[in-house]
C-alpha positions in Angstrom: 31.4 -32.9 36.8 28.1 -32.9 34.7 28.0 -36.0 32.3 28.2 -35.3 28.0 24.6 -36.4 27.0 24.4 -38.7 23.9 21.3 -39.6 22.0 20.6 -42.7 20.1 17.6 -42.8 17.8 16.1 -46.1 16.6 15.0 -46.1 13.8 16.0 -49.1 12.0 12.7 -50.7 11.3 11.0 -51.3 8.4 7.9 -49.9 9.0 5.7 -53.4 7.9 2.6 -52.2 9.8 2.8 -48.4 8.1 2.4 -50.6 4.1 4.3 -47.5 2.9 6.6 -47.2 0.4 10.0 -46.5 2.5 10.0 -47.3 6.5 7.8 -44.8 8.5 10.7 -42.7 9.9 11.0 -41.5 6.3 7.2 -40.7 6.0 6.4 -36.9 5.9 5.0 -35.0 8.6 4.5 -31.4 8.4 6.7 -31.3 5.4 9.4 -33.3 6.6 10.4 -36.7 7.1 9.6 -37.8 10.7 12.9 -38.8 11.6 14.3 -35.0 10.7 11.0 -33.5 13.6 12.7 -36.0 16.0 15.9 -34.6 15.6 15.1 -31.2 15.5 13.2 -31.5 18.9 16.5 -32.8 20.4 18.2 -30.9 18.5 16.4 -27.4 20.1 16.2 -29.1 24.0 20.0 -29.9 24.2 22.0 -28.4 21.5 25.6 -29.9 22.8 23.6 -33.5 22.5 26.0 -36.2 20.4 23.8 -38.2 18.4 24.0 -41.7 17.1 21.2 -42.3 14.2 20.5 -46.5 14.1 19.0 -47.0 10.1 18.7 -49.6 8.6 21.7 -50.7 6.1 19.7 -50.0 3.0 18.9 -46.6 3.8 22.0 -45.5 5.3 22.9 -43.9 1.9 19.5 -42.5 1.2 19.6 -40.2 5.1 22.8 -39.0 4.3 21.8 -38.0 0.9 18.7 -36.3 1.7 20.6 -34.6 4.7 22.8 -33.2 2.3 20.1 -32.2 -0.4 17.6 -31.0 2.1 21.2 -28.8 4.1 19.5 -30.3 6.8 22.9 -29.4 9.5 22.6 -32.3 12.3 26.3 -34.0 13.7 25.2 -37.3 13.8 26.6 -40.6 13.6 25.4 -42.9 11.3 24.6 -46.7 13.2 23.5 -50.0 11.3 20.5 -51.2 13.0 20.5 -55.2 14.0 18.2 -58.0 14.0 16.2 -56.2 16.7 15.9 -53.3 18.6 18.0 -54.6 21.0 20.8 -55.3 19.0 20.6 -52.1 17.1 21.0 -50.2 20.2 24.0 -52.5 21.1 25.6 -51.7 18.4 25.0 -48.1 18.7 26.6 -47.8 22.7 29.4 -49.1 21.2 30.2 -45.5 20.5 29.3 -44.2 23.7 31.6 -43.3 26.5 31.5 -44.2 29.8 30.7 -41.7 32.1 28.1 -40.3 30.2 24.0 -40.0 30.1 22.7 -42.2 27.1 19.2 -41.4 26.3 17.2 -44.0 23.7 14.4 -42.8 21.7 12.0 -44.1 19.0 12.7 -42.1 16.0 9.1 -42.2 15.4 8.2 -40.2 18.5 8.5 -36.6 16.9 6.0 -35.1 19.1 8.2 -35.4 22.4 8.2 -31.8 24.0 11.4 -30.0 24.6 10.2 -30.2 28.4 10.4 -33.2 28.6 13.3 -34.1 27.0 14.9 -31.2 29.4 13.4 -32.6 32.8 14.7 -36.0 32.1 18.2 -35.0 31.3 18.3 -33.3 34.2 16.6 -35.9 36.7 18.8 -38.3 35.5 21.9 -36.5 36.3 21.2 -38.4 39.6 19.1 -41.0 38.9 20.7 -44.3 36.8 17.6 -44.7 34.8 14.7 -42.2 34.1 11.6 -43.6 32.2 8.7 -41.6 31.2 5.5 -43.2 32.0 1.7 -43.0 31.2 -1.6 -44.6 33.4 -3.2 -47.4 31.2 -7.2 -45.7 30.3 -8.0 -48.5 28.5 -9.8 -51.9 30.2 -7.2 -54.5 29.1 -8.9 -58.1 28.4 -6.6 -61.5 28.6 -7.8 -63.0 25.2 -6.3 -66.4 23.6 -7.1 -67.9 20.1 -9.0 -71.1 20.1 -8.3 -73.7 17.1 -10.0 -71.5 14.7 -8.8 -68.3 15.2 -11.4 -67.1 17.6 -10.3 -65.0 20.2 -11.6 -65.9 23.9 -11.5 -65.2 27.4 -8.9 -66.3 29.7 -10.7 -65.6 32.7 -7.8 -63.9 34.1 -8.0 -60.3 35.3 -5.9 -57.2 35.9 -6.1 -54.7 38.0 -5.5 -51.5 35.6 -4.3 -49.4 38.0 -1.3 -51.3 38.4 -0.5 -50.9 35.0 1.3 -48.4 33.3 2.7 -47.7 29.7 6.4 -46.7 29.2 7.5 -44.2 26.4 10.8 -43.0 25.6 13.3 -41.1 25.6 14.6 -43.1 28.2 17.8 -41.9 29.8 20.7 -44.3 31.4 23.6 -43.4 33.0 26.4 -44.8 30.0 28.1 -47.3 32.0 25.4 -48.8 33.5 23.3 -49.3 30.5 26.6 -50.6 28.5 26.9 -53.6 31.1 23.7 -54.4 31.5 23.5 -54.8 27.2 26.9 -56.8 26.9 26.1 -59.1 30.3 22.3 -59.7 29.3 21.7 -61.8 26.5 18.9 -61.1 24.0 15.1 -61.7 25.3 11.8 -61.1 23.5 11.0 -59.6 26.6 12.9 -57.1 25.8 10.7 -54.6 24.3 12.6 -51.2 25.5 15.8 -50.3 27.2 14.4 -50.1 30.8 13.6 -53.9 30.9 17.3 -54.5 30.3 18.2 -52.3 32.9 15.9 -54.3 35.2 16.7 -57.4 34.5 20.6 -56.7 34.6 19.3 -54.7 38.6 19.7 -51.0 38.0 17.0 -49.0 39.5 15.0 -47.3 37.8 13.0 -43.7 38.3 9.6 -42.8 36.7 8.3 -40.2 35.9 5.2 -38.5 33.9 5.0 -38.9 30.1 2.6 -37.1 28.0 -0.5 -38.3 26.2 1.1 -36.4 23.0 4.2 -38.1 23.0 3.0 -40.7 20.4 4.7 -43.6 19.0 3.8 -43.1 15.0 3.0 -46.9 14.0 0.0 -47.0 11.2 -1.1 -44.9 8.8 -3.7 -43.8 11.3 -1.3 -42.4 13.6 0.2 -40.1 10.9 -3.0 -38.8 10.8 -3.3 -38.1 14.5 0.0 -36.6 14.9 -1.0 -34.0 12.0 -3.7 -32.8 14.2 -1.7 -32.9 17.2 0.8 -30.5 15.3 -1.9 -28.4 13.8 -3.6 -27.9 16.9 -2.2 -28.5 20.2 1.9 -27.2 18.9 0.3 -24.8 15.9 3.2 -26.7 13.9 6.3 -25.4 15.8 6.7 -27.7 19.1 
């Protein structure tokens, strides 16, 4: 029996780093807040999707306002976020069956393709845990400060082409990722929802990400994601 496919979207930061106004998944792009493009993609890859929508408490009334105002027509459930990332996507598989495939997405990543989205659905129908994945371009340097605030060499080195960078969505299989977040406890480490799935043992499948599939994080990256829209999707994907 194919699995009922549930989306949660964090977006329950503050956005510190953006120095706007209101968090950064409320910033406009192309018109509309970010946070609505991220839903929409989904929205248009898997229609049946159930989604749960992590905000922070203060702006829980302010996204269902301006879904209202704007007749902007998405089911979603509305999650409080937690102290972390982590915690707010606890909170949110507490209302997501077992059974199911769970994919977790940054509601800041509006320029995921439907493609994407699609092929990891559907590899994950038999895969526990699908993660999207990019090769690291950039020469990566070990640097620590010295007493005055001076960065300097470790002397250690990597080898960049062991490294890769993960994006999201990242897609569980419910059950699985449920355990792992109510037997693991809480680690800085954690930084996404695949590193909770490894530490807690559940394998995990990669596959290719894309270069487009930004995470929108300073004011520069609104910027970039603009001229992503305008040129590479002409504004519609």
């Amino acid at each position: 029996m194919e699995r009922k496919k549930y989306l949660i979207v964090t977006a329950g930061g503050t956005g510190t780093r953006m120095g706007a106004s209101v968090p950064k998944q409320f910033l406009e792009l192309d018109g509309k807040p970010i946070l609505r493009l991220t839903l929409e993609k989904f929205l248009e890859a898997v229609p049946d999707v159930h989604i749960l929508t992590v905000l922070p408490q203060e702006h829980v009334t302010f996204w269902r306002h301006y879904c209202l105002e704007a007749s902007f027509t998405c089911p979603q459930r509305l999650v409080v976020g937690g102290f972390t990332r982590f915690h707010s996507v606890k909170n949110a598989l507490a209302y997501v069956p077992d059974g199911a495939l769970v994919a977790v997405h940054d509601g800041v990543r509006p320029l995921v393709s439907v493609g994407l989205i699609r092929s990891l659905f559907q590899a994950s129908e038999s895969a526990p845990a699908v993660v999207p994945v990019l090769p690291v371009t950039d020469t990566l340097k070990v640097l620590s400060k010295g007493p005055d605030g001076v960065l300097q060499a470790t002397g250690e080195a990597i080898d960049r082409s062991r490294l890769w960078a993960a994006q999201t969505p990242q897609i569980f299989h419910s059950e699985l990722l449920k355990e792992a977040y109510t037997e693991e406890g809480y680690d800085t480490l954690f930084t996404d929802d695949a590193s909770v799935a490894e530490r807690h043992g559940i394998p995990l499948t990669f596959l290719p990400g894309e270069r487009t599939n930004i995470k929108i994080t300073t004011p520069e990256d609104i910027v970039l994601a603009s001229g992503l829209l305008e040129g590479l999707f002409g504004k519609k994907k």
